[in-house]
C-alpha positions in Angstrom: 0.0 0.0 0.0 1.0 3.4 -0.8 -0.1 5.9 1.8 1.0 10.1 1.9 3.8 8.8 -1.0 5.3 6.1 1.2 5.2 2.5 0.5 4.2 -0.4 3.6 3.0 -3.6 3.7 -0.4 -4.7 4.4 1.1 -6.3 8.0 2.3 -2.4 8.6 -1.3 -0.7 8.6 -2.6 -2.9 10.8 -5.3 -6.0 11.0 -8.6 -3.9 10.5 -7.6 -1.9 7.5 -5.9 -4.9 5.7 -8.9 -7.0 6.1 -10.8 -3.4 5.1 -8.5 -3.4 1.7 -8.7 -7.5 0.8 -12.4 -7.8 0.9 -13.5 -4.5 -0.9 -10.3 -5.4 -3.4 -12.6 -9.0 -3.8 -15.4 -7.5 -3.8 -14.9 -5.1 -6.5 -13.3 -7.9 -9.1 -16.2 -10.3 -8.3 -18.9 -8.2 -8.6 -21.3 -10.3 -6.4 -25.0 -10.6 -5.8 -25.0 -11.1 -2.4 -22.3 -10.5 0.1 -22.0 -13.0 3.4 -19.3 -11.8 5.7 -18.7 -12.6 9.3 -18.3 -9.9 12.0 -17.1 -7.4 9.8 -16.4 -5.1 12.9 -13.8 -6.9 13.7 -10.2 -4.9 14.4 -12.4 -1.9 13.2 -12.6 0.9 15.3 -16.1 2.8 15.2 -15.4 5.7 12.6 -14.6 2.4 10.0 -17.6 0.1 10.8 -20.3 1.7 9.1 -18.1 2.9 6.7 -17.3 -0.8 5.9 -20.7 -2.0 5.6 -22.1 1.1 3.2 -18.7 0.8 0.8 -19.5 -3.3 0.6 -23.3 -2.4 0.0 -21.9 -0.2 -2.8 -20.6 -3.5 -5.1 -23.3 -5.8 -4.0 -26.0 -6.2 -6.3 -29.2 -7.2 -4.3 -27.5 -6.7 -0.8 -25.6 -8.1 2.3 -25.8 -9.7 4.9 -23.5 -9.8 7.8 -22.9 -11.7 11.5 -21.9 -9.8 14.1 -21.7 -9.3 18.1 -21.9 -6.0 17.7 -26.0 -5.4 18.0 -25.2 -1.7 18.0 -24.0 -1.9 14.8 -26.6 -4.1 13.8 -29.7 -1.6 14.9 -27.7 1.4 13.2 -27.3 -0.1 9.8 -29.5 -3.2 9.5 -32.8 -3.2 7.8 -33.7 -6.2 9.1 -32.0 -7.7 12.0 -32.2 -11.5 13.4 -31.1 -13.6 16.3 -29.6 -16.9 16.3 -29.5 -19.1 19.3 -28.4 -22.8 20.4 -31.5 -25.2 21.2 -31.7 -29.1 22.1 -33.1 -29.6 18.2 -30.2 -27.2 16.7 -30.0 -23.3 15.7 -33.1 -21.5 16.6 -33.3 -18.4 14.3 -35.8 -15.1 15.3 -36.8 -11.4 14.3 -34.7 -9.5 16.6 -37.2 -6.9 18.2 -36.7 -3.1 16.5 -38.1 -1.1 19.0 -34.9 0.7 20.5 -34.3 2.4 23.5 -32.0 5.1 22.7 -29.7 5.2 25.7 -29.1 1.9 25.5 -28.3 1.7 21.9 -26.1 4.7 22.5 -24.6 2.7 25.2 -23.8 -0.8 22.7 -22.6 1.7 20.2 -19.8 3.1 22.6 -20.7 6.7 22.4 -17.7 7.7 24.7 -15.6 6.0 22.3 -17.1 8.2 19.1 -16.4 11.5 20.8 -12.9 10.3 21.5 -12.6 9.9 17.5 -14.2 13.4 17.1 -17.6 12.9 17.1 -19.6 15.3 18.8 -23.1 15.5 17.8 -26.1 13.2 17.4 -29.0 13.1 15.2 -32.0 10.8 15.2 -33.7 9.8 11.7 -36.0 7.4 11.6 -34.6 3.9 10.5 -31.8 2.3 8.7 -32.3 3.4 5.4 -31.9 7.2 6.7 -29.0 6.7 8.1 -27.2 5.8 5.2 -28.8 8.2 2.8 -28.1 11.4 5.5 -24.6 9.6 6.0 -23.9 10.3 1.9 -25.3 13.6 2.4 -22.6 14.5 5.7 -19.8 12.9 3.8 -20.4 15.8 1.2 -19.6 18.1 4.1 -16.9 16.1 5.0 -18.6 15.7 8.4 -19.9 11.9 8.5 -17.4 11.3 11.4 -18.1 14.4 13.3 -22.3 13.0 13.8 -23.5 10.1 15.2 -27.0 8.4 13.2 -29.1 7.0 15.4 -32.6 5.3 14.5 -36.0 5.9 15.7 -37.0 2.3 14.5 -40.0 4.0 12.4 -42.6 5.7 14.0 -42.2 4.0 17.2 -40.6 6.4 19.1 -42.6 9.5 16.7 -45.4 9.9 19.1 -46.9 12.3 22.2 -45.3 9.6 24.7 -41.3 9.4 23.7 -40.6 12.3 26.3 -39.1 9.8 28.9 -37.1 8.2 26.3 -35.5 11.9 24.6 -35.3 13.2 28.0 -32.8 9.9 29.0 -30.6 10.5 25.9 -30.7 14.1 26.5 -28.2 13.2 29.6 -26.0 11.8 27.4 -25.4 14.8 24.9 -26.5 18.0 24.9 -26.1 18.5 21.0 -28.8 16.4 19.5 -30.9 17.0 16.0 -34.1 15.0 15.1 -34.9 15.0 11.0 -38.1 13.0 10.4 -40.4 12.7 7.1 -43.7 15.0 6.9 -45.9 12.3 5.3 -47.7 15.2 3.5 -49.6 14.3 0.5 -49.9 18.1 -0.3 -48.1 21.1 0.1 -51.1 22.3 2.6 -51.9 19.7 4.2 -51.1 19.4 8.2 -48.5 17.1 10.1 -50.1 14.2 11.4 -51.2 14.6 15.2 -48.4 12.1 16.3 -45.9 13.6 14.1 -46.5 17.3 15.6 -46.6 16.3 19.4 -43.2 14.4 18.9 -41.4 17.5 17.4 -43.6 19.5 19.8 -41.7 17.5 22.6 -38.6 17.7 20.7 -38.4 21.4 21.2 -39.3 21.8 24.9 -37.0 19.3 26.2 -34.2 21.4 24.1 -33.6 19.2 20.9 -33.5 20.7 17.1 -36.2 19.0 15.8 -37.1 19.5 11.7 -39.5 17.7 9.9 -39.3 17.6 5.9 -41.4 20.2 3.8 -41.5 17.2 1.3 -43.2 14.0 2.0 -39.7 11.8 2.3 -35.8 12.0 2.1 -36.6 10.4 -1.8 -38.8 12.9 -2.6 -35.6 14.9 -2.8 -33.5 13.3 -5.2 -32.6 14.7 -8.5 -33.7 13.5 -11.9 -30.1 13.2 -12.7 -29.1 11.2 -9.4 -32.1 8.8 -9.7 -31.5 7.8 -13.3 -28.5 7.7 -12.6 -28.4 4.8 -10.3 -31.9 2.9 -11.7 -31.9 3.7 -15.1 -33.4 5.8 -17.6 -36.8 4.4 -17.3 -36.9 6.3 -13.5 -37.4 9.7 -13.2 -37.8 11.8 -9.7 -40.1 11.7 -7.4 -42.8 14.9 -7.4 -42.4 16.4 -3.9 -45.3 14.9 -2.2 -45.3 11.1 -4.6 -45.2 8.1 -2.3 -42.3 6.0 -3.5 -44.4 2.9 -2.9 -46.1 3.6 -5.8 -42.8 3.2 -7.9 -42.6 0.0 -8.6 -38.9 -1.4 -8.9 -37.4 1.0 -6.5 -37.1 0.3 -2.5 -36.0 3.0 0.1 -33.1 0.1 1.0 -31.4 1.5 -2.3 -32.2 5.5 -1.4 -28.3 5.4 0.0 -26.8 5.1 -3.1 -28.5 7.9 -5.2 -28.3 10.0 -2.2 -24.3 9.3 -3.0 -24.7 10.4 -6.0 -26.5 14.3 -5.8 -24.4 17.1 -5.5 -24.1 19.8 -2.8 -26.0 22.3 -5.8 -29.1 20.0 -5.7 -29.2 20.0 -2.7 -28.9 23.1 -0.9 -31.8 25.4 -1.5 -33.9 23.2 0.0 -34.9 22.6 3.4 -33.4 19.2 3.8 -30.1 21.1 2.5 -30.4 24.0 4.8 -31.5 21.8 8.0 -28.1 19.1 6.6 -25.9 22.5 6.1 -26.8 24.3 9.6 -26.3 20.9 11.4 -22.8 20.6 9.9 -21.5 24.4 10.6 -22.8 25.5 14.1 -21.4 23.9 16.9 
């Protein structure tokens, strides 16, 4: 590996980023459809884990799927999580429950250890699929490694009874954001009830809250970025179009157009502005 001009071998950088190197150098001359890995946290430290899973993402073609101990990792960056446990008959597999409770998820993510690396704010989206779309948006700030993403798991926690639960992360940080969708099917049309008592709450406990003028992240996406990552048969979504009426696109594939808009398609808008304020004041 060359590195700043200097040449090392791979037993020089260190266990983590060799293994980070060998697989994605695999990965990219194969070309897969799925990708099966084991623990891929492994001799990672924090700032790379996430990182690892999105850039693997990135060359497989229908998705992957990973073990790990790490069920931090797992509720930040899985869409669908499972557990697997030893039983007199064999392996006894079952949908791990996606409710989260915040501080404890902080907790299994090692928060301490983040704002050792430099991380130093948090913001809460609302599943796994935001977090990788906002985290392509960040790295265009070149501030992925300065937030941590933390899920909502849906609208479970986007309700007029999550005060207990904000007010128990609030203890943990002081600087924390909350970006959720609108759900509008119009430009005129109110937030839902649930929706507006959770931002409501948001704001008197002392968090940023901001929910989207748009009806989704998607609904965001240029016509340039979408075709360019499903084809010229997809265009963009109108500002309030529910993407389940798109046949062919999922939001588990939102990341990767998301990695492809630029900081001019974005900015102007109020995603943009909410993205751009969160990544300047500190």
């Amino acid at each position: 590996m060359f590195i700043d001009g200097n040449p090392y071998t791979l037993s020089e950088i260190g266990s983590g980023l060799a293994q980070f190197f060998i697989v994605l150098a695999n990965v990219a001359v194969e070309e897969p459809s799925y990708i099966l890995i084991d623990e891929p946290e492994l001799n990672l430290n924090p700032l790379l884990q996430l990182d690892f899973l999105t850039t693997l993402g990135n060359y497989a073609k229908k998705g992957v799927l990973f073990a790990t101990h790490s069920i931090g990792l797992a509720r930040s960056s899985a869409e669908q999580i499972y557990t697997v446990r030893k039983s007199n008959d064999g392996s006894e597999v079952r949908e791990y429950e996606k409710n989260p409770h915040l501080s404890e998820l902080l907790g299994e993510l090692s928060f301490s250890t983040y704002q050792e690396l430099g991380f130093n704010k948090i913001l809460l989206v609302e599943g796994p699929t935001e977090i990788k779309t906002i985290q392509q948006f960040l790295r265009k700030y070149r501030k992925d490694h300065e937030i941590v993403l933390l899920p909502l798991g849906g609208s479970s926690l986007i309700n007029d009874s999550s005060e207990l639960e904000l007010i128990e992360i609030k203890r943990i940080s002081d600087k924390i954001s909350v970006l959720i969708d609108s759900e509008r099917k119009s430009p005129n049309e109110e937030l839902e009830s649930k929706r507006q008592a959770f931002l409501d709450t948001c704001r008197r406990i002392g968090i940023l809250p901001h929910a989207l003028e748009r009806r989704a992240i998607e609904n965001y996406f240029s016509d340039r970025a979408v075709k360019l990552v499903k084809g010229s048969n997809f265009h963009k979504l109108q500002p309030y179009e529910k993407l389940a009426d798109v046949p062919g696109w999922s939001k588990a594939e939102n990341w990767k157009i998301a990695r492809e808009m630029t900081l001019d398609e974005l900015e102007g808008t109020d995603l943009g502005v909410f993205i751009k304020n969160l990544c300047e004041n500190e």
